[in-house]
C-alpha positions as CSV (number, residue, x, y, z in Angstrom):
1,X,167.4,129.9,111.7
2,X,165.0,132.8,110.1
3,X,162.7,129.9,108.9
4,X,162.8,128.4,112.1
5,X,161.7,131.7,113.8
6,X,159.2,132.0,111.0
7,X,157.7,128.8,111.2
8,X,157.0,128.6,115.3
9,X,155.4,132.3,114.8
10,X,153.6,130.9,111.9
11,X,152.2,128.1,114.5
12,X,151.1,130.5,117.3
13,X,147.5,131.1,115.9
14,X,146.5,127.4,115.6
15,X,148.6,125.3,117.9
16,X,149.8,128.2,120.9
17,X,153.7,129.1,121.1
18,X,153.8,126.3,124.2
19,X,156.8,124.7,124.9
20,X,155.3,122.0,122.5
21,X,155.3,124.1,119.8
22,X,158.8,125.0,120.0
23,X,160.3,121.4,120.7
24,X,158.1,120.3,117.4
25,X,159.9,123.2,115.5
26,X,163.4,122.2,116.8
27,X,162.7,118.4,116.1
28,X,161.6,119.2,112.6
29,X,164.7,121.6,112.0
30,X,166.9,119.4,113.2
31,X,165.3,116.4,111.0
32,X,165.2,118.7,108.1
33,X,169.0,119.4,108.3
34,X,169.9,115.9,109.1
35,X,168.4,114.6,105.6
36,X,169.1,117.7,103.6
37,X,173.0,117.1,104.9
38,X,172.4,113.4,103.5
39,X,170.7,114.0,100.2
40,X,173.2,116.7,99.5
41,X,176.1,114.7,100.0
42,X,174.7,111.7,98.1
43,X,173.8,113.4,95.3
44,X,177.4,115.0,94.7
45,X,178.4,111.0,94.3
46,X,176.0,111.0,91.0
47,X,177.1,112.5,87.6
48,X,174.5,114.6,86.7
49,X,174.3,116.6,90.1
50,X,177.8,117.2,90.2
51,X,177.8,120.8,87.8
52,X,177.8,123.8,89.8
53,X,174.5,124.5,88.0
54,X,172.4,122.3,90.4
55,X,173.7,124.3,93.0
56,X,171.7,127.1,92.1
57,X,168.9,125.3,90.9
58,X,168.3,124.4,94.5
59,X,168.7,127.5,95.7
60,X,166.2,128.4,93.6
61,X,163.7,126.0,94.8
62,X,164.8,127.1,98.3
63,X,163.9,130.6,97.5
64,X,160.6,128.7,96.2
65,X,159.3,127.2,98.9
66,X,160.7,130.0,101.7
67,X,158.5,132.5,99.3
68,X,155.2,130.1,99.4
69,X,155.7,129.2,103.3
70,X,153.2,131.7,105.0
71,X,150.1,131.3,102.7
72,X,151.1,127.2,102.4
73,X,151.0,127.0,106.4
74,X,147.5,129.2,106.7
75,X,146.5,126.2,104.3
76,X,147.8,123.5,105.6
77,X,146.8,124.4,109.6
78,X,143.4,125.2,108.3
79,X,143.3,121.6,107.7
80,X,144.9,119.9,110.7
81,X,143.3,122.3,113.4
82,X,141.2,119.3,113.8
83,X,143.6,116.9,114.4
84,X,145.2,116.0,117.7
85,X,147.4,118.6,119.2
86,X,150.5,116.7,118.0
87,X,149.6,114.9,115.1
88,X,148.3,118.7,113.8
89,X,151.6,120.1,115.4
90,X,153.9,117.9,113.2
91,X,152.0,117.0,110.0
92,X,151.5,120.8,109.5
93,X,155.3,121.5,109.9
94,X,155.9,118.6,107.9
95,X,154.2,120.0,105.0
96,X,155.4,123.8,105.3
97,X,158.6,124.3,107.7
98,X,160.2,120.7,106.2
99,X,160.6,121.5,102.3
100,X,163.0,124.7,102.6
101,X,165.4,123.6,105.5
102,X,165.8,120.1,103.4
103,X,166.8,122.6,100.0
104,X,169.1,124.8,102.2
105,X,170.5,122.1,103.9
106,X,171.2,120.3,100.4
107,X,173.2,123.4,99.2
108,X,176.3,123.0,102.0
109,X,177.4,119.5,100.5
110,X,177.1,120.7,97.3
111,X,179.1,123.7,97.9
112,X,181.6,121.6,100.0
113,X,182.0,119.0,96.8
114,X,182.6,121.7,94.3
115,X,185.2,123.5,96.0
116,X,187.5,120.4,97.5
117,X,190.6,119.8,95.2
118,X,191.9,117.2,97.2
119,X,190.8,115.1,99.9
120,X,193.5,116.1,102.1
121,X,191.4,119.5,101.4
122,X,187.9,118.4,102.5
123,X,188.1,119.1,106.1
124,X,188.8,122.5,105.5
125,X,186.4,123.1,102.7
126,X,183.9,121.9,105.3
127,X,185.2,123.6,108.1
128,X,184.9,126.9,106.1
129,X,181.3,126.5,104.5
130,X,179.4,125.8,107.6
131,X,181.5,128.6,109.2
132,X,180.5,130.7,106.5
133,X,176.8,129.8,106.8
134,X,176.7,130.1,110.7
135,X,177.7,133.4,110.3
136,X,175.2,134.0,108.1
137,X,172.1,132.7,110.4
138,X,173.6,134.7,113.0
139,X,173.2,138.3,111.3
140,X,169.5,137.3,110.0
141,X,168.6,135.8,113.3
142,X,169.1,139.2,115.0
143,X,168.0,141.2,112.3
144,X,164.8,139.4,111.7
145,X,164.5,138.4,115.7
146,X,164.7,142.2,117.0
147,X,164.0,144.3,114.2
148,X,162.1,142.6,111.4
149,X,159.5,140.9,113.1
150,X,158.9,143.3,115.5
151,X,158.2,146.2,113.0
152,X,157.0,144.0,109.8
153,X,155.3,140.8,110.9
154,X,156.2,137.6,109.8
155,X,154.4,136.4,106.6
156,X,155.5,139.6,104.4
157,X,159.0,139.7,105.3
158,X,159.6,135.5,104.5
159,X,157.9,136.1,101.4
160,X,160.2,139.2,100.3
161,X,163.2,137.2,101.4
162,X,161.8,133.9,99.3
163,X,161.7,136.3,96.4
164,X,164.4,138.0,96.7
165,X,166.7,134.3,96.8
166,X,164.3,133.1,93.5
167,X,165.7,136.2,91.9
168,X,169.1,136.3,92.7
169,X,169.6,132.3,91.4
170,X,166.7,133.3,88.5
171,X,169.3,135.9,87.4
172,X,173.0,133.5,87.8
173,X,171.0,130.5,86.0
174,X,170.2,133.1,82.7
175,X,173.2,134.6,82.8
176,X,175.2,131.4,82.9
177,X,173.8,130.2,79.9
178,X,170.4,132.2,78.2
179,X,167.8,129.7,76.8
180,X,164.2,130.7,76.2
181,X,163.4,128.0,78.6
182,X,165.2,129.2,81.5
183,X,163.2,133.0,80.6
184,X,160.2,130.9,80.8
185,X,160.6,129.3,84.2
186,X,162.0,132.6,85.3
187,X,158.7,134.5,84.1
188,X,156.9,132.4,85.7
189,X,158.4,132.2,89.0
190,X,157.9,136.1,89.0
191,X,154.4,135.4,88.3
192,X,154.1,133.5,91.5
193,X,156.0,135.6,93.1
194,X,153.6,138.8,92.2
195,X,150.6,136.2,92.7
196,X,152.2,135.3,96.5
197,X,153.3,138.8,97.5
198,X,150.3,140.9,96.3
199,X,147.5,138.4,97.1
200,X,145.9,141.1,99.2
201,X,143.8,138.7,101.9
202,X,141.0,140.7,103.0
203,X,139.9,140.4,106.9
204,X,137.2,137.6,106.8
205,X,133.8,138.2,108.2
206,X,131.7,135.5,109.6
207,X,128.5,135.6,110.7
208,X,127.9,138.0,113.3
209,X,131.5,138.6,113.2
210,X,134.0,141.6,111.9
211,X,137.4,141.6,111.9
212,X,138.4,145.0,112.4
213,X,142.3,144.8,112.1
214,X,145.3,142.1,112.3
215,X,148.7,141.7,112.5
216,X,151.9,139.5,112.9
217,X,154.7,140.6,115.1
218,X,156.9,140.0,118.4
219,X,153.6,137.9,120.0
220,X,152.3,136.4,117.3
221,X,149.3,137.7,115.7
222,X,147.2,140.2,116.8
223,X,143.5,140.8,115.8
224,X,140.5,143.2,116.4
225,X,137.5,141.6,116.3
226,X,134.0,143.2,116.7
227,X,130.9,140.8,117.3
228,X,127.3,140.8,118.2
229,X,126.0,139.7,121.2
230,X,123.1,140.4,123.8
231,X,123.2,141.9,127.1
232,X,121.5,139.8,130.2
233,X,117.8,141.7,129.5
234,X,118.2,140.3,126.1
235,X,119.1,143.7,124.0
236,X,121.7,143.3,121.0
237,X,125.1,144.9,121.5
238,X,128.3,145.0,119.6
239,X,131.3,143.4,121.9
240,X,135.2,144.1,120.5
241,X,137.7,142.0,121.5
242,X,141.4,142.2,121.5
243,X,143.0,138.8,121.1
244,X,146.8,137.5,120.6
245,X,147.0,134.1,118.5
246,X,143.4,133.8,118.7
247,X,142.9,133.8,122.7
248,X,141.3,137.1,123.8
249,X,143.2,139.4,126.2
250,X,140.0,142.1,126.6
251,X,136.8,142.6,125.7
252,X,134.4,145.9,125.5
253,X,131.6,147.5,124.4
254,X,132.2,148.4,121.0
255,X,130.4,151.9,121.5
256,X,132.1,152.4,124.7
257,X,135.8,151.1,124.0
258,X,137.1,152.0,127.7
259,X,134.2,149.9,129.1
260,X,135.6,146.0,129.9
261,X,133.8,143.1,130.0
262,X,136.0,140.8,131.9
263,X,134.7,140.1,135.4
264,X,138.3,140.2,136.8
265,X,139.0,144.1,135.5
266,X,135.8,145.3,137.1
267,X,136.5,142.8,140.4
268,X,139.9,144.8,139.9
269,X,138.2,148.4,140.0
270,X,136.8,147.8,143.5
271,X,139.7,146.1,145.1
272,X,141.6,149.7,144.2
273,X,139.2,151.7,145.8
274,X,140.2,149.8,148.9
275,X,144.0,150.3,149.0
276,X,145.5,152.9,151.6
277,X,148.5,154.6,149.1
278,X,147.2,156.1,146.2
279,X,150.2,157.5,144.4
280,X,152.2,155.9,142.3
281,X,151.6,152.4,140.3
282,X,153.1,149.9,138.1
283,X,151.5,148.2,135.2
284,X,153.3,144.9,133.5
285,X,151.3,144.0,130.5
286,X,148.7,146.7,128.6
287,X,146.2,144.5,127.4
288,X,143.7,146.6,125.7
289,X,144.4,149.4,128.5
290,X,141.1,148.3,130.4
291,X,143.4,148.3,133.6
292,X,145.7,151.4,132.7
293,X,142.3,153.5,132.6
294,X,141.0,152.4,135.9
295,X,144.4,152.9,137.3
296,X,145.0,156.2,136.3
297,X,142.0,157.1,138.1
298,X,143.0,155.9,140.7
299,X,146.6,157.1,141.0
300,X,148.4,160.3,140.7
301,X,151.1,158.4,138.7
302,X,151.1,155.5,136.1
303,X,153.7,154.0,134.5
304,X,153.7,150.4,131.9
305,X,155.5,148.1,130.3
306,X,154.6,146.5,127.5
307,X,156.8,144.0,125.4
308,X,154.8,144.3,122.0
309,X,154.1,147.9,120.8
310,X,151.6,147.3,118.9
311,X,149.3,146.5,121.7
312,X,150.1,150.0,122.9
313,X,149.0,151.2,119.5
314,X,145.6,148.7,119.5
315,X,144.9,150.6,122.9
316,X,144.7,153.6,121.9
317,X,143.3,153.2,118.6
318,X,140.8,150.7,119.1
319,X,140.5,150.9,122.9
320,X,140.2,154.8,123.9
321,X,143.3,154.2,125.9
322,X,145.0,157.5,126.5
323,X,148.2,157.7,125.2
324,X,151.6,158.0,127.9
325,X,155.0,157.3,127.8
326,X,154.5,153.1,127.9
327,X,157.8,151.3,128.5
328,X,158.2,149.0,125.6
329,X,160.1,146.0,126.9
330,X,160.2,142.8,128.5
331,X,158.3,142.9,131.9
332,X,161.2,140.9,133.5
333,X,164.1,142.9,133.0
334,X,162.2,146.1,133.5
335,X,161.3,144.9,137.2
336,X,165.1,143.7,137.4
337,X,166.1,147.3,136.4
338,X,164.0,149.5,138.1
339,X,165.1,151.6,141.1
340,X,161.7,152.9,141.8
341,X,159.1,152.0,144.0
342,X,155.7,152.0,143.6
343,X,152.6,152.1,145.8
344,X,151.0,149.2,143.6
345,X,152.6,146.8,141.1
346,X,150.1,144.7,138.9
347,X,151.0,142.0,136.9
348,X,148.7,141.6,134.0
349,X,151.1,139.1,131.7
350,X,149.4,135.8,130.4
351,X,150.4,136.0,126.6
352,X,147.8,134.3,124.7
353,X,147.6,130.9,126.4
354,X,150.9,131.4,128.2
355,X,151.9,132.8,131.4
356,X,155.3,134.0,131.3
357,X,157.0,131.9,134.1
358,X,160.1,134.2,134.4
359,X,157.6,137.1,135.6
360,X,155.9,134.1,138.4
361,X,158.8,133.3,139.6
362,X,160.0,133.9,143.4
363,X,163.0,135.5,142.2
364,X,160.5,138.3,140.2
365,X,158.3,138.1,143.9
366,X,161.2,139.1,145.5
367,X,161.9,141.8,143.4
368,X,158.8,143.3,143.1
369,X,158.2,143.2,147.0
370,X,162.0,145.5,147.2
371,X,160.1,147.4,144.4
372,X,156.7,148.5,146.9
373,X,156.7,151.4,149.4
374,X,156.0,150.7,152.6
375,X,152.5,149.3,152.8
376,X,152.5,149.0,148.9
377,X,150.7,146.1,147.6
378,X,150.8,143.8,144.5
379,X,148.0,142.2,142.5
380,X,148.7,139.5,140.0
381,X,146.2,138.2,137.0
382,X,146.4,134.9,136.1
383,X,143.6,133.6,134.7
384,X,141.8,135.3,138.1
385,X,142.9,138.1,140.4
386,X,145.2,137.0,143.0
């Protein structure tokens, strides 16, 4: 399940976190397990696969190929970006999601064969194992789904665990039996570890292009991007742009951070000049804080949610947002949860591509309408101002 996470986050840059991506990630999974279950079985019916040994020789190359996933699908997508959506969707996980859930799926039969006595015993070996292994994806999926990714990324923490499994069966296969030739592959899986995991990959610059500062986490990946461009009289400028998975949420003058381009945050500006109440307003989704600054001009009181903190950190360091007490979690169940009411709710929540359908739903309208004063208002973004 962790490489399942891994590899639909690993998508999100080239092919969008769409529906599409995830049933191509769940199809692939599934297909994964469904041979990896076959090929492990079948190979316990062959002599020489039979020794406990194997078993951690395909951990090992489980470890392996988890370990070499991240920099293996930057490769690979690089590639098929100019494919058709799905052909690039499925050839790419093919090559980099497919390999390690076809080794770890291998290892269960393989475990199930060397522990049955009897055959009256198989169904409970069986029974046991996948048990075992369940429980198993269950802690990592919620330590990986709310902590780890959310603090680390994704690409550094797959790695460590890849290494960390090519260690552990590196270590059982030499102290099983020492040869020189088991050091040797050891050695040099280390190698590739230390090769894979301190590989520092500088931000690329392209022509008239900077990339000021990236990151994986809870959305996907974040970047800062600075980039020259030319105002209307013809006069170069720098423009810096905040974008998630490589659509962008904001854009400014680089020299004056708090200063958005977007038509639909000035267009935004002048409709709040014309509202009646001017205390108290609600902000679902930072952005780059372009809104949050011309809000809290406007209003005596501010308050936002945002789900990913590190676009509250990009804000301020990148964006001359001010710093406040942001809300970091999920815009849905912060409107469901809140007894306050506001004199203006805005809804500023497409995710890359995406618009989150549980915060445009009449359910959420409903909500937010108990949620506004008396002649309290709400303004939705989605794609323009509503």
């Amino acid at each position: 399940m962790v490489t399942e996470i891994a590899g639909a986050k690993l998508l999100s840059p080239f092919f969008g976190a769409s529906i599409y991506s995830w049933a191509a990630t769940l199809s692939i999974t599934l297909f994964a397990l469904m041979t990896g279950y076959y090929a492990g079985g079948y190979l316990t019916t062959k002599p020489k696969f039979q020794s406990a040994e194997k078993i951690v020789w395909v951990f090992l190359l489980s470890g392996v190929s988890v370990m070499l996933m991240p920099s293996l699908a930057k490769y690979i997508m690089t590639q098929t970006i100019t494919f058709s959506f799905f052909s690039g969707l499925f050839i790419s996980e093919v090559f980099f999601l497919f390999p390690p859930i076809f080794l770890m799926a291998m290892i269960s039969p393989l475990i199930i064969y060397q522990i049955t006595q009897k055959a009256e015993e198989s169904g409970k070996s069986s029974g046991s194992i996948y048990a075992l292994s369940t429980s198993g994806g269950i802690v990592f999926t919620l330590l990986v789904g709310f902590f780890i990714i959310p603090e680390y990324g994704i690409s550094n923490p797959v790695q460590i665990i890849g290494l960390c499994v090519s260690i552990i069966a590196m270590a059982v296969l030499i102290k099983q039996r020492f040869t020189y030739k088991r050091l040797a592959v050891g050695v040099s899986i280390l190698l590739l570890d230390a090769a894979v995991l301190f590989n520092s990959h500088p931000l690329p610059s392209l022509e008239k292009m900077t990339f000021v500062d990236r990151s994986e986490g809870l959305l996907g990946e974040l970047t800062v991007v600075d980039q020259a461009g030319y105002t209307p009289e013809g006069r170069p400028m720098k423009i810096r742009s905040l974008r998630t998975n490589n659509v962008a949420q904001n854009s400014v003058l680089a020299d004056r951070p708090t200063q958005s381009l977007l038509y639909y945050v000035n267009f935004t500006k002048q409709i709040l000049k014309t509202f009646p109440e001017k205390k108290s307003a609600l902000l679902v989704g930072l952005g780059a804080g372009s809104l949050y600054k011309i809000m809290s001009e406007q209003y005596k009181e501010v308050a936002s949610v945002e789900l990913d903190k590190r676009i509250y950190d990009y804000g301020i360091q990148y964006f001359g947002m001010a710093e406040h007490d942001n809300v970091i979690d999920d815009g849905r169940h912060f409107i469901n949860t809140c007894e306050k009411k506001f004199d203006l709710i805005m809804l500023d929540v497409i995710v890359g591509e995406n618009v989150p359908e549980q915060m445009i739903s009449l359910e959420s309208f409903k909500k937010c309408h108990d949620m506004l004063t008396e002649n309290g208002i709400m303004v939705i973004e989605n794609g323009a101002v509503y």
